[in-house]
Every structure is written in C-alpha cells, then in structure tokens.
N, C-alpha and C positions, 0 to 999 in steps of 0.2 A: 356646628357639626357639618362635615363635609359629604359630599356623596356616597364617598362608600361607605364611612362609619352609620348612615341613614339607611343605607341597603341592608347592611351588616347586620343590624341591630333590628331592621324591622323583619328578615329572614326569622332571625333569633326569635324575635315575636310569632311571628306565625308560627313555627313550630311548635311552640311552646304553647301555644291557643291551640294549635289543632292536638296535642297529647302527648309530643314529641320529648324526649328529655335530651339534651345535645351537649349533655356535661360528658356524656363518658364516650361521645367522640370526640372530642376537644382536648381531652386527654390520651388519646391516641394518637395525638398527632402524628404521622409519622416522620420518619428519617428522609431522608432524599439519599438513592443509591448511590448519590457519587461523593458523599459527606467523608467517606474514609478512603477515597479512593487517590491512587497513586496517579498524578498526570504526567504522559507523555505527548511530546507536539512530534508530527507526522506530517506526511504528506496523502492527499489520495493518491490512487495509485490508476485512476480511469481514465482520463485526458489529458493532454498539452497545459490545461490552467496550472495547477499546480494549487488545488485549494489545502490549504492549510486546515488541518484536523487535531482533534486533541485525543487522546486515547486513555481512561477510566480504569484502569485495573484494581482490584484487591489484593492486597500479598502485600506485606514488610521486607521484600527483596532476601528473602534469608533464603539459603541454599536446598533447604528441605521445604520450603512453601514454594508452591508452582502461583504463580497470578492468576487470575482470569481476570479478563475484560469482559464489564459491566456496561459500559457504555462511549461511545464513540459519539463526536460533535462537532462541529465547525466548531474552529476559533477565533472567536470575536476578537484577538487582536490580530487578526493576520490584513496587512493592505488589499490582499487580493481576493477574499470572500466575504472578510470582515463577518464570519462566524455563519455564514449561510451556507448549503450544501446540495446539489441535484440533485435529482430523484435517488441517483447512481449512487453519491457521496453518502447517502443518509441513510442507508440499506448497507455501509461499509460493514458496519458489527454483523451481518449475518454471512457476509461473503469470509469475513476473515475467520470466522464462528464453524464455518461449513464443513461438513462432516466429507464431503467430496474435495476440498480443497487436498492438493501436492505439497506436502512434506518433504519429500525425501525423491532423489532423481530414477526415475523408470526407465530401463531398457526392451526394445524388442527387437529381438536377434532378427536377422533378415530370413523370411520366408515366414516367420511365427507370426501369429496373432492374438497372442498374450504378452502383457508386460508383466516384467520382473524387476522386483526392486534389487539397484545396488547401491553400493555403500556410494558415498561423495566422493574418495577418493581416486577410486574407479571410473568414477563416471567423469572427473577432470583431466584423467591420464590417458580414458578415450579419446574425451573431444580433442587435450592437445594433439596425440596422436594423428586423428581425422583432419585438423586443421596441418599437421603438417606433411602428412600424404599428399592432400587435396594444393597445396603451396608447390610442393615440388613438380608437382604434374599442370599447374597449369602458370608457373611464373614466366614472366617475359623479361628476361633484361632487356633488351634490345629490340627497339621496332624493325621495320623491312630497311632504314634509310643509314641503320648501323647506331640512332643516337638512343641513347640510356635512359629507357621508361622504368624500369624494375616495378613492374604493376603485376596486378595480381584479381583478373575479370573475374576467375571462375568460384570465388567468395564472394562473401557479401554481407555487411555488417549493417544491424540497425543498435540505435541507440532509442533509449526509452525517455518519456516524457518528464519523469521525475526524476532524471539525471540531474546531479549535481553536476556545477561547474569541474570539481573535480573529477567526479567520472569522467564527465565529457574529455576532459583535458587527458587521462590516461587511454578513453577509448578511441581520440586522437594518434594518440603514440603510438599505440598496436598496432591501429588501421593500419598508420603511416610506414611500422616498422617493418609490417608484415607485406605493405606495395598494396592493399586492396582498393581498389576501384569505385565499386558498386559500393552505397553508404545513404542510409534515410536516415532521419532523425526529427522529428518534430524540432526541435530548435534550429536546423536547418545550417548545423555545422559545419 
C-alpha cells in the first residue's frame, strides 16, 4: 500500500469510527466545470509577455446558443508561461466578465460631458475623417533644406503588446503610408 491509498483509507476509517457515512458523497462526485467546455487559446491582453491563455466556454457554437465563459487558465503548453499567470492574468475571467467593460465605441461631442453610443461604422468614418483633417494640417513634404521628409509630427501611433507580427507589419504600412513620426510599441518596431 502506498501513502495515499494509507491516508485515503485511514480518513475513510475515521469517519466511519466517528458516525460519518461517506458513501453518498462519493457518489456525488462532481463534474469538473470545464468537462464540456469548448477551448479557445488566447493571449492576455496586460503586458509585453504575451502569456498564452486558454479560454473555457459553454455553447455548441450553434447560432441561437450565445457561449459563456466558465473559466480562463494559463496554458500549460505555451513556451512562455508554461500554464502560469500573474496576479493580473488570473483575474482575466472577471475583467472580461465585467459588467463596466466597452462593448461598443462611445462618443462625446465637444463641450458635452456625457458619452453617447454610436454605431462602429460612425465611429470608423470619424476617426478616418479626424486622421485625415489632422494629416493635411500638419504634413511636411519638405524640410527648410528643400529635401523630401513627407512626415507627419503632429500624429502619433502606438502599437499594442499583443500585436501580432501581422499587425505589426500593417501598422507599419499605415504608419509609413501616412509619413507618421511619433510611434511606441512595446516590441520596439
């Protein structure tokens, strides 16, 4: 007999000495909530690391069942957490869960101090808009010496931690397309 079959079984005992009957939680055993559950791999979305997460939903993907997520994890096969998560990471299901979390894009008209929702479409045809007001009013072809900067100071682009190389690579192109200057990125592109 090995140590835990000895713990196991002597637990069993004492209970059963002191009155206890442990048959009909034993038969209870329960499920484990992520037993039916659909996995997704992820990324966090908190730091530069890029820990690798797995995501736990309910739902057969069918068009009339909405999902919910049950549970959020590191994933033990990622090189770079190897299934571990900070404080930050491991608190992911309540941040994404949050009843104050943005959905949908908020406007507040200048001088107001309420936001109003608009549609996505709106709110893309502003910003292009806004960015390309803000491009004509502040691009430079040309420095004082006559040669050919076409930069563009008075924007300014960051990139996110959990950019993909793809991202990265199209929020290159725009940057580039568009002459912007000013540019962070935690990858340091």
């Amino acid at each position: 007999m090995n140590r835990r079959g000895f713990l196991g079984s002597s637990a069993a005992l004492a209970a059963t000495a002191l009155g206890f009957d442990l048959r009909p939680a034993a038969a209870m055993v329960r499920e484990l909530k992520i037993s039916r559950t659909t996995q997704t791999q992820s990324v966090c979305p908190y730091c530069a690391v890029g820990c690798s997460v797995v995501i736990h939903t309910l739902g057969d993907k069918a068009h009339n069942v909405k999902p919910a997520i049950v549970h959020i994890e590191g994933d033990p096969a990622s090189p770079i957490n190897r299934g571990t998560l900070c404080p930050k990471g491991a608190s992911l299901k309540e941040f994404v869960l949050s009843d104050r979390r943005l959905t949908r894009p908020l406007h507040r008209a200048p001088g107001s101090s309420q936001w109003t929702p608009i549609e996505w479409d709106d709110a893309l045809t502003r910003m292009a808009r806004l960015i390309k007001d803000s491009r004509d009013r502040g691009f430079v072809a040309a420095d004082s010496q006559g040669r050919t900067v076409n930069s563009l100071a008075t924007v300014g682009m960051i990139g996110g931690c959990t950019d993909t190389n793809e991202v990265n690579y199209l929020l290159g192109k725009l940057r580039f397309g568009l002459g912007i200057v000013p540019y962070e990125n935690q990858a340091r592109l």
